[in-house]
KEMARMI-631072 format. One record per residue (C-alpha): residue number from 1; residue in three letters; x, y, z. Coordinates in steps of 0.02 Angstrom, whole numbers, plus 50000, padded with zeros to 5 digits. Each point is the difference from the previous one (the first is absolute). Example, Ala and Ser with C-alpha at 12.3 -4.5 7.8 and 13.67 -1.06 7.14 Angstrom:
BEGIN
(site 1,'ALA',(50615,49775,50390))
(site 2,'SER',(50069,50172,49967))
END
This chain:
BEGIN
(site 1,'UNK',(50166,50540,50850))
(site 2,'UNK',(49861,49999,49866))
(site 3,'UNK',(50019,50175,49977))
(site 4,'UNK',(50193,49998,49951))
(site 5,'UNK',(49958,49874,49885))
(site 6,'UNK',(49837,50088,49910))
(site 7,'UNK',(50121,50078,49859))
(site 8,'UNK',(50033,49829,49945))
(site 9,'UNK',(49809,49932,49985))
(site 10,'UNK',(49966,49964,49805))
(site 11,'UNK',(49854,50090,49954))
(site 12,'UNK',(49904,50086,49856))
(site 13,'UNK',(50131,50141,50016))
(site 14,'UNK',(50131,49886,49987))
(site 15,'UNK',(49922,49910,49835))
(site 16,'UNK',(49973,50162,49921))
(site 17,'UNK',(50195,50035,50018))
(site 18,'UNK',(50040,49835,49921))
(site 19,'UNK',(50001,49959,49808))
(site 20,'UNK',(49855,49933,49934))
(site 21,'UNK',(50044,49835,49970))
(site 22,'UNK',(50038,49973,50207))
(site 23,'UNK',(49976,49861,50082))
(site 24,'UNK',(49965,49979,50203))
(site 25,'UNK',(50083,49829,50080))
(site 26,'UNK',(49969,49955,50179))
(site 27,'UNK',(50029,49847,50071))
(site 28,'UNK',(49873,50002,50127))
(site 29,'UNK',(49940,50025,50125))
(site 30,'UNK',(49930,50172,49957))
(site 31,'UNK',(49958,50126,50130))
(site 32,'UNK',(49867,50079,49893))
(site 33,'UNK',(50013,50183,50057))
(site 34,'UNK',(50164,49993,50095))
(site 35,'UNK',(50133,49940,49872))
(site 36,'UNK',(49881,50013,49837))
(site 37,'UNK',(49836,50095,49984))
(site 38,'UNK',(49843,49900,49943))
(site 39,'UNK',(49977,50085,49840))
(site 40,'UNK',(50162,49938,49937))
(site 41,'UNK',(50004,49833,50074))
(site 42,'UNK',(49836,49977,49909))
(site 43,'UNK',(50065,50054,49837))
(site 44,'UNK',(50158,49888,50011))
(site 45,'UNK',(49918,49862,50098))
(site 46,'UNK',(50030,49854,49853))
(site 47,'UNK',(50160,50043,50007))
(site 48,'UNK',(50025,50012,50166))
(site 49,'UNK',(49929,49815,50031))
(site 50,'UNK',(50081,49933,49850))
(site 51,'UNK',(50173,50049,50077))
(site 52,'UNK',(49926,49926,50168))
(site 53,'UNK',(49968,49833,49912))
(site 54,'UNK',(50184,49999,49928))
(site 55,'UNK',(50063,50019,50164))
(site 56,'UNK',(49908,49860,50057))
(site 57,'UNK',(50072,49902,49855))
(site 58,'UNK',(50170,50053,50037))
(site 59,'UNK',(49989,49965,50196))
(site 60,'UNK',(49934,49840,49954))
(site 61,'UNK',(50146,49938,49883))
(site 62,'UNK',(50124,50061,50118))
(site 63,'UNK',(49935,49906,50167))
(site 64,'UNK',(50000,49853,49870))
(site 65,'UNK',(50164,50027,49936))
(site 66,'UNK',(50042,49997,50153))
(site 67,'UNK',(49954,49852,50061))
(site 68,'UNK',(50088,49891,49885))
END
């Protein structure tokens, strides 16, 4: 199953297709290797954890929302 999906990992091949200006989201967990390659996550990584935190935010004011 892995291999079938290793054509949609986001790598440094990936990044060099995309503009410049590209940004990598994820809202974790990351399967470093499998889903996203270590250089990248690296290079994205505040990002990546500041989209993380949002989430948590979000999930947070929606379980409260809800229990009103």
């Amino acid at each position: 199953r892995l291999a079938k999906l290793a054509g949609y990992q986001i790598n440094a091949e990936v990044m060099r297709l995309a503009k410049p200006d590209a940004l990598v989201m994820h809202c974790l967990p990351a399967y470093r290797g499998k889903e996203i390659d270590e250089e990248t996550f690296e290079a994205h990584a505040d990002t990546i954890f500041t989209q993380a935190e949002n989430r948590l935010h979000t999930q947070k004011a929606i379980m409260s929302w809800l229990a009103v």
